[in-house]
C-alpha positions as CSV (number, residue, x, y, z in Angstrom):
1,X,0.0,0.0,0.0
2,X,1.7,3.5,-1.4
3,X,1.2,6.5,1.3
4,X,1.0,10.2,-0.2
5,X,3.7,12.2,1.4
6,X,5.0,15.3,0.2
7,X,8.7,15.4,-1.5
8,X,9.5,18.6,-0.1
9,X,9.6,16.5,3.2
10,X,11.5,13.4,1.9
11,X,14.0,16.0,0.8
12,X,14.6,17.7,4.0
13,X,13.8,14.5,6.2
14,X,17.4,13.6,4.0
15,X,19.1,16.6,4.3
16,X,18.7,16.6,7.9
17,X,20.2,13.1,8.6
18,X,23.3,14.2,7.9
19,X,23.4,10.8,6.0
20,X,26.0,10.0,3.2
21,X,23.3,10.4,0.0
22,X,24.7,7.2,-1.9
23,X,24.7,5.0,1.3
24,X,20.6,6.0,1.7
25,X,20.1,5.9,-2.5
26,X,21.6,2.2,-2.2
27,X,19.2,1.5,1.0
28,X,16.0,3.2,-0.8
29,X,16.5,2.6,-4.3
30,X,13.2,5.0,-5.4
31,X,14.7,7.5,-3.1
32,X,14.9,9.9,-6.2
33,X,11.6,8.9,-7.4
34,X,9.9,9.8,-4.3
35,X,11.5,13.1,-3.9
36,X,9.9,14.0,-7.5
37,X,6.8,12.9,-6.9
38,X,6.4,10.3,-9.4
39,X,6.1,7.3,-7.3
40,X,5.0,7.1,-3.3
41,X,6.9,4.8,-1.1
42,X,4.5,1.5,1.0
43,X,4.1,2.4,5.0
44,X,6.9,-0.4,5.6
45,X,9.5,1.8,3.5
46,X,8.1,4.9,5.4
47,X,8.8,3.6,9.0
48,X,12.1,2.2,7.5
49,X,13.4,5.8,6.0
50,X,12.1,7.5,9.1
51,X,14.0,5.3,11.4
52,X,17.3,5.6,9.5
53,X,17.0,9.1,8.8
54,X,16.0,9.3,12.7
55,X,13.0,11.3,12.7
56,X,9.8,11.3,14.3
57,X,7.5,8.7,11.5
58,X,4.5,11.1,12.2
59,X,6.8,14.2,10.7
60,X,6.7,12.5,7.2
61,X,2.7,13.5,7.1
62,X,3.3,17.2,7.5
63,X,2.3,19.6,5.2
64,X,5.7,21.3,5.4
65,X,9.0,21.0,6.9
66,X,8.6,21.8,10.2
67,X,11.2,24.3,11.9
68,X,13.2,22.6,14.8
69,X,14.7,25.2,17.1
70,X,17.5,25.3,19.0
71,X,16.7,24.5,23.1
72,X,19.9,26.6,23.7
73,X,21.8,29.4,22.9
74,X,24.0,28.5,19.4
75,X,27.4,30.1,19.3
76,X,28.9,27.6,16.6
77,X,30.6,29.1,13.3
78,X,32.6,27.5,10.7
79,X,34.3,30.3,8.8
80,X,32.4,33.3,10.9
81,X,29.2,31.9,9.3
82,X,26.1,30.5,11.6
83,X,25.3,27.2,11.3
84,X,21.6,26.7,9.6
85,X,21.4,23.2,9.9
86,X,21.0,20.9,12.8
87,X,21.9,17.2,12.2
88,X,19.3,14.7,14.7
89,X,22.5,13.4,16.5
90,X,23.1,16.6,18.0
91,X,19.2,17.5,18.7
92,X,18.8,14.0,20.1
93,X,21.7,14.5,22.1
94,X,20.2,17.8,23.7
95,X,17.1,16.5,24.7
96,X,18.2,13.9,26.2
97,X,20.2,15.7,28.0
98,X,18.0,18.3,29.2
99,X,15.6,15.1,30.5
100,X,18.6,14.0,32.4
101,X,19.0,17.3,33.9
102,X,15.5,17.8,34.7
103,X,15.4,14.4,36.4
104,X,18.2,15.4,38.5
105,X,16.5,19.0,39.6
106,X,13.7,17.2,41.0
107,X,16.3,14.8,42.7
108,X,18.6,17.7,43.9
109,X,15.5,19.8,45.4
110,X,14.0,16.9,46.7
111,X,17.1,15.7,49.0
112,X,17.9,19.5,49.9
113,X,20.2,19.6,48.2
114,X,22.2,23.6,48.2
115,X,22.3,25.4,44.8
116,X,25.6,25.0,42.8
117,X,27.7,28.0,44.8
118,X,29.8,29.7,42.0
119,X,26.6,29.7,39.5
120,X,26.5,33.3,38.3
121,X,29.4,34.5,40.3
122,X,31.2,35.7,37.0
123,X,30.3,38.1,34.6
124,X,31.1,38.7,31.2
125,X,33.7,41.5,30.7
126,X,35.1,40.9,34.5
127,X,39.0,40.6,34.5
128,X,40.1,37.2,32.3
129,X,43.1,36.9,34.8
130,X,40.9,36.6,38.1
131,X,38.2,34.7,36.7
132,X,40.7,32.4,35.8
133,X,42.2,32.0,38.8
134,X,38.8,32.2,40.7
135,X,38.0,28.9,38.9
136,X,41.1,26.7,39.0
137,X,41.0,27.4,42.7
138,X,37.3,26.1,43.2
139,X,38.5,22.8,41.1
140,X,41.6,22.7,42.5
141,X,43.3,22.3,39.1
142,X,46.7,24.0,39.1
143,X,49.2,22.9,36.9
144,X,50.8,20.9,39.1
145,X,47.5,19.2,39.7
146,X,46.7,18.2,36.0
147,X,49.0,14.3,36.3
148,X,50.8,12.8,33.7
149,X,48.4,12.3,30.5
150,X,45.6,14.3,29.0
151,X,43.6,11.7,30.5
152,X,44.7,12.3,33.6
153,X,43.7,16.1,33.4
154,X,40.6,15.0,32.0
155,X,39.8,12.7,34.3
156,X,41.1,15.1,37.3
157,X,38.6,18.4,35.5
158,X,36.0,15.9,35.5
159,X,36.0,14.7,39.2
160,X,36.1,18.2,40.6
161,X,33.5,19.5,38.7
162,X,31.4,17.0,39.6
163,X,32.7,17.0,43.6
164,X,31.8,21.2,43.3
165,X,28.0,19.9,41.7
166,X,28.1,20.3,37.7
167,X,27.0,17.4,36.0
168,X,29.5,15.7,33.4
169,X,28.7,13.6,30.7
170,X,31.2,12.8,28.0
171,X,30.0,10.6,24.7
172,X,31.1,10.4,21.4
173,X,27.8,8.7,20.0
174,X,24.6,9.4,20.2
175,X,23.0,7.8,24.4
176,X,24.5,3.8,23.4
177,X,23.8,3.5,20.1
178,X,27.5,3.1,19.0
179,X,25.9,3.5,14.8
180,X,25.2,6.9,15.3
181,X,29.0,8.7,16.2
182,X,29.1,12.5,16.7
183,X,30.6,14.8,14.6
184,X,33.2,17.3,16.7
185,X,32.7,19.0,13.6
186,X,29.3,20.0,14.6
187,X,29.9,20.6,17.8
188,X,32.4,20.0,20.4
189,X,30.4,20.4,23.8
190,X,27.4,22.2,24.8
191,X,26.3,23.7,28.6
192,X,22.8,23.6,30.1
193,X,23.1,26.2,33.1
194,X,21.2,26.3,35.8
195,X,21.5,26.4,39.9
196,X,20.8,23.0,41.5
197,X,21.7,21.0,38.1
198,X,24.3,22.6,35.7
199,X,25.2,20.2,33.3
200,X,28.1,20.1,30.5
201,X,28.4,17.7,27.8
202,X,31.8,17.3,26.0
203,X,32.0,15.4,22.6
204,X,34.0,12.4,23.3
205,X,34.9,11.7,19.5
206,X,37.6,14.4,19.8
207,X,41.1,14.1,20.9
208,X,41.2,14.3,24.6
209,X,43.3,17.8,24.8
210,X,40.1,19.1,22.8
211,X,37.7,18.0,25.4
212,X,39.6,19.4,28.1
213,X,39.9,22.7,26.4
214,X,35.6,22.2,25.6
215,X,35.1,21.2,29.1
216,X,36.8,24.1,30.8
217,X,35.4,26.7,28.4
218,X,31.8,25.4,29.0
219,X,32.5,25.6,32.9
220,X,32.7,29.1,32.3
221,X,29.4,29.0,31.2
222,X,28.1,27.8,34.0
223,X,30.3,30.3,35.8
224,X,28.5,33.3,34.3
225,X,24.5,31.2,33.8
226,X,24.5,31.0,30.3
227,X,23.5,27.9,28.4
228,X,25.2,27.6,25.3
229,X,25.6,25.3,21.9
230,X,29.4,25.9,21.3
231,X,32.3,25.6,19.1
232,X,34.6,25.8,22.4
233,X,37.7,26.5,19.5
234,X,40.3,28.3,20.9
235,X,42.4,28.7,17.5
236,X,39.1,30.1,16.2
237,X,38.0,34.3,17.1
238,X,34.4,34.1,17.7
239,X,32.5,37.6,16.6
240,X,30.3,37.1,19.7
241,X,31.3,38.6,22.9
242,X,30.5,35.3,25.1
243,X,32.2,33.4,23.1
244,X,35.3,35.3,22.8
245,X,35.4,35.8,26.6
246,X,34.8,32.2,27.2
247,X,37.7,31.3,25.2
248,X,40.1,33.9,26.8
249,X,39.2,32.6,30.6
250,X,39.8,29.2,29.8
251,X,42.8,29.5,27.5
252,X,43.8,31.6,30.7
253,X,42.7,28.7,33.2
254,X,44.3,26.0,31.6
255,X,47.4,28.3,30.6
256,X,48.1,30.8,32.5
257,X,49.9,33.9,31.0
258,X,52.2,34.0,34.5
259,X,53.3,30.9,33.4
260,X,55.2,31.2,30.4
261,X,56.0,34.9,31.0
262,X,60.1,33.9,30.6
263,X,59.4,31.8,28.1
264,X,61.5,32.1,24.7
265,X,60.3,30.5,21.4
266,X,63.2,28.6,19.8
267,X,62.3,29.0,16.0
268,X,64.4,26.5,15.2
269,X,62.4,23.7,17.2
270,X,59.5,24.8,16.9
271,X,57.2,21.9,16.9
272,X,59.5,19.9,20.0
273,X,58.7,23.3,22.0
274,X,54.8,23.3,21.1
275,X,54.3,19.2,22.6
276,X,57.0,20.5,25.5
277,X,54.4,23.2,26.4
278,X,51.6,21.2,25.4
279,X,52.3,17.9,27.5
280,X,53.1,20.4,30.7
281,X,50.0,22.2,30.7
282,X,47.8,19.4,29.1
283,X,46.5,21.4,26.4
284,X,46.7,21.1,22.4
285,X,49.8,22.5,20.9
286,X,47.4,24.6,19.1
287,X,46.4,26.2,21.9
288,X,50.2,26.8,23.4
289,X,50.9,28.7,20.3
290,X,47.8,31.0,20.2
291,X,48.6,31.6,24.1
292,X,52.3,32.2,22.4
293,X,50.7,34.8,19.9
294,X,48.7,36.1,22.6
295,X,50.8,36.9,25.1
296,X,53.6,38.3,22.5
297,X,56.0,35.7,22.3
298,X,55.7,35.7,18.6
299,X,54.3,38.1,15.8
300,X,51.1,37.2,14.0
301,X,53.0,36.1,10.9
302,X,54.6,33.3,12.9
303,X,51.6,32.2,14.5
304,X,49.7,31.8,10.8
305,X,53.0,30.3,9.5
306,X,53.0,27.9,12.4
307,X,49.5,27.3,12.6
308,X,49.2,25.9,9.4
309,X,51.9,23.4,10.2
310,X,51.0,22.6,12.9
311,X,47.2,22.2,12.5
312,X,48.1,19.9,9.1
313,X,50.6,17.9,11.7
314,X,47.7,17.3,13.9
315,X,45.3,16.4,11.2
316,X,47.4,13.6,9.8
317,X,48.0,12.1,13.8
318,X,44.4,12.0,13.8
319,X,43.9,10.4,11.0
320,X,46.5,7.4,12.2
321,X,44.4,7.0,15.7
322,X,42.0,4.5,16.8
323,X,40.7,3.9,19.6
324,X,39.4,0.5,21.7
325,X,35.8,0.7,23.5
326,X,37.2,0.3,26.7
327,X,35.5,-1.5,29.6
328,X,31.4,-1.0,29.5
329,X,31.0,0.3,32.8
330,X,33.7,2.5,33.2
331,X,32.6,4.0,29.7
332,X,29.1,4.4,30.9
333,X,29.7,6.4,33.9
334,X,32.1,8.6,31.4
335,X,28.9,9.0,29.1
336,X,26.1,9.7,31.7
337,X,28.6,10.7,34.9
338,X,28.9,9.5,37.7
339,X,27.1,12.2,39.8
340,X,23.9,11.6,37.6
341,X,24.4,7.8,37.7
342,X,24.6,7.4,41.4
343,X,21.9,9.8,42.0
344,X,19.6,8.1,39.5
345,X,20.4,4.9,40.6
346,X,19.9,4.9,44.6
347,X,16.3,6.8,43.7
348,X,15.6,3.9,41.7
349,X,16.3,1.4,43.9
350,X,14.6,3.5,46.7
351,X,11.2,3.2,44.2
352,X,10.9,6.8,43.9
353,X,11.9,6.1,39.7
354,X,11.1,3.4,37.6
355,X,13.0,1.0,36.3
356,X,11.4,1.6,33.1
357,X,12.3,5.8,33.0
358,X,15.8,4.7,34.8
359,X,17.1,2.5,31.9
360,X,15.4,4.8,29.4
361,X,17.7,7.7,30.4
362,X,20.9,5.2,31.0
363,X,20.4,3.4,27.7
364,X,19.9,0.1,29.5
365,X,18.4,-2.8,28.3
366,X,18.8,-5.4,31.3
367,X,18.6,-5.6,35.2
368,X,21.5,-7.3,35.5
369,X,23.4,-4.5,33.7
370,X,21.6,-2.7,35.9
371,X,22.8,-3.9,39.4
372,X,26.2,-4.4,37.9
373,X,26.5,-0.9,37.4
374,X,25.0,0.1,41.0
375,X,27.9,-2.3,42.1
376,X,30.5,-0.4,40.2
377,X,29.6,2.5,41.9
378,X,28.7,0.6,45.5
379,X,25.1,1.6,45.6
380,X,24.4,-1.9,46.5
C-alpha cells in the first residue's frame, strides 16, 4: 500500500540526517523517485526511512517541513558563518540531556540539596586573569594538579566539577547506540546552566586535549548562567562577545599567562617546544601557540605560519588514531557521569523512579546490567 507524502519532506527528512546520499540511494533505491513525486513509497519503507533518517514517522505527514529550534543558545561558526542546519545526532543528544537534567533537579531539590555555589558568580567583561584564577582554585586544578596524560587532566577536571556539583557527561555517540557517532565538527560540547543542576556535555569523538579545552570553556558557562551550543575552539575568534570571553578565561585557566612569561620560542624547534608546552600544561599544541601569539611571544605572521603546520601535523596524527571501546562500565559512567548515575540509581532502587524511565535515560536494556553498574559504583 503507497502512502501520499510530500517530496518537499522526503528531501529535508534527507538533508537533515546528515546521511551519506549514496549509502541512503543504495538502501532506498526510489529515493529519487519519491522526492519527484512520481512514485509514493509503501508504510513499511516509510517507517524504515524514518528510522534511518531518525525522525519522528509522524513528521513525514506534515504539510511542510517543520522548523526545529535550538533548546539553547548556538554560538557555533565555521568560517564566521552560523550554522543553519541541525543534524538529529546533536538534537537527540540535547534532549536527552535536558531530560537528564530535569530528572536530576527534581532529585537535587527533593534531598535539599544547596544550589551549585559559584553559578553566576562571573560576569562577562570581568578581569580574564581573576576569573581564571577564581575557577582553577574552586577545582583545584593548578598545573601541578593536572597528572601525567591528558587523561589524567581529564579525568582530574572531570572529578572536581562534579565533587563542586556540575554534572558531566562525556560521549562520542549518540546515548548507546554506537551506529550513530558525533561529529566534533558540529559541535564539540554544549552547557545547560542552571542552579541546583548545571550540566556540560563534552563530545567524546575528539582528541582528549580538545575535550579538556571544551570542558573548561563550557564551565565558564556555567560560571556566568548561560547555556550555550558551542564551538569551544580556541584557534578560532568568535565575533560574539561570550564566546570570545569564554575562550580567553579558559585559555587563561588552563594556561596561564604567568606561566610562560620567561618563556622564549626557539624557531628552530618549533614543533618539539609546542608538545613541551603542550604535555606540561595538558592542552593542544594549538592552543600553546595561540597563548604564544597572545601573550607576544611571537608576531602574527609566525603564528599563521606555524598554525598551518601545525594544525596539518595534527590532522594527519588523527587520522592514524584509533581507539578501543574500553571497559562498559567504566565508559558508561564517562557518558552519563557518575554524579547523575549514582543519584539516578539509589532513587531507583529506593522506588521513587522506575525501572522503566531509569534504563530509558541510561540506555539500559537489562537488570542485571543494571545492578552491575550500582555495584560499580557501591550503591548496593
Amino acid at each position: 500500500m503507497s502512502m501520499s507524502v510530500r517530496p518537499e519532506i522526503l528531501i529535508w527528512a534527507r538533508e537533515r540526517s546528515h546521511l551519506d546520499p549514496a549509502k541512503l540511494l543504495r538502501r532506498f533505491p526510489a529515493l529519487h523517485e519519491w522526492e519527484q513525486g512520481v512514485k509514493q513509497p509503501t508504510l513499511k519503507q516509510l517507517e524504515d526511512f524514518a528510522k534511518t533518517t531518525h525522525i519522528p514517522f509522524g513528521y513525514l505527514f506534515l504539510t511542510e517541513p517543520p522548523e526545529e529550534q535550538l533548546p539553547v543558545p548556538d554560538f557555533r561558526t565555521v568560517g564566521n558563518a552560523e550554522i543553519e542546519q541541525v543534524s538529529p545526532d546533536l538534537l537527540d543528544t540535547l534532549y536527552q540531556c535536558q531530560a537528564r537534567q530535569e530528572w536530576y533537579r527534581d532529585y537535587a531539590i527533593l534531598h535539599h540539596e544547596a544550589p551549585v555555589s559559584f553559578v553566576n558568580t562571573l560576569t562577562v567583561g570581568s578581569n580574564i586573569e581573576e576569573a581564571a584564577a577564581e575557577m582553577r582554585e574552586t577545582l583545584a586544578f593548578s598545573v601541578e594538579d593536572r597528572g601525567s596524560t591528558w587523561s589524567d587532566a581529564l579525568r582530574k577536571l572531570v572529578e572536581e566539577a562534579e565533587q563542586n556539583g556540575v554534572l558531566v557527561m562525556n560521549n562520542g555517540i549518540v546515548g548507546t547506540n554506537t551506529h550513530r557517532k558525533l561529529d566534533p565538527k558540529e559541535f564539540r560540547g554544549f552547557a545547560l546552566s542552571d542552579d541546583h543542576a548545571p550540566l556540560i556535555f563534552v563530545n567524546g569523538a575528539d582528541t582528549k586535549a580538545a575535550q579538556i579545552f571544551t570542558l573548561t570553556h563550557e564551565l565558564v558557562h556555567i560560571w556566568i548562567n548561560k547555556s550555550a551550543l558551542s564551538d569551544a575552539d580556541m584557534t578560532s575568534a568568535p565575533d560574539d562577545e561570550i564566546e570570545r570571553w569564554c575562550n580567553l578565561v579558559a585559555a587563561e585557566f588552563l594556561v596561564p599567562a604567568s606561566a610562560i612569561d620567561d618563556h622564549r620560542l626557539d624557531h628552530d624547534h618549533v614543533t618539539d617546544e609546542l608538545e613541551n608546552l603542550a604535555r606540561r600544561f595538558k592542552v593542544s599544541t594549538l592552543v600553546i601557540l595561540r597563548r604564544l601569539r597572545d601573550t607576544n611571544h611571537c608576531s602574527q605572521a609566525q603564528y599563521n605560519e606555524y598554525f598551518s603546520a601545525e594544525q596539518g601535523r595534527i590532522l594527519a596524527l588523527m587520522a592514524e588514531r584509533s581507539s578501543s571501546g574500553g571497559n562498559f562500565y567504566n565508559t558508561q559512567l564517562i557518558r552519563f557521569g557518575k554524579r547523575f548515575t549514582r543519584a539516578l540509581i539509589e532513587d531507583t532502587l529506593e522506588g521513587r523512579t522506575l525501572y522503566r524511565d531509569a534504563f530509558q535515560m541510561l540506555g539500559l536494556k537489562k537488570v542485571s546490567t543494571f545492578n552491575a553498574l550500582a555495584e560499580k559504583l557501591e550503591v548496593i
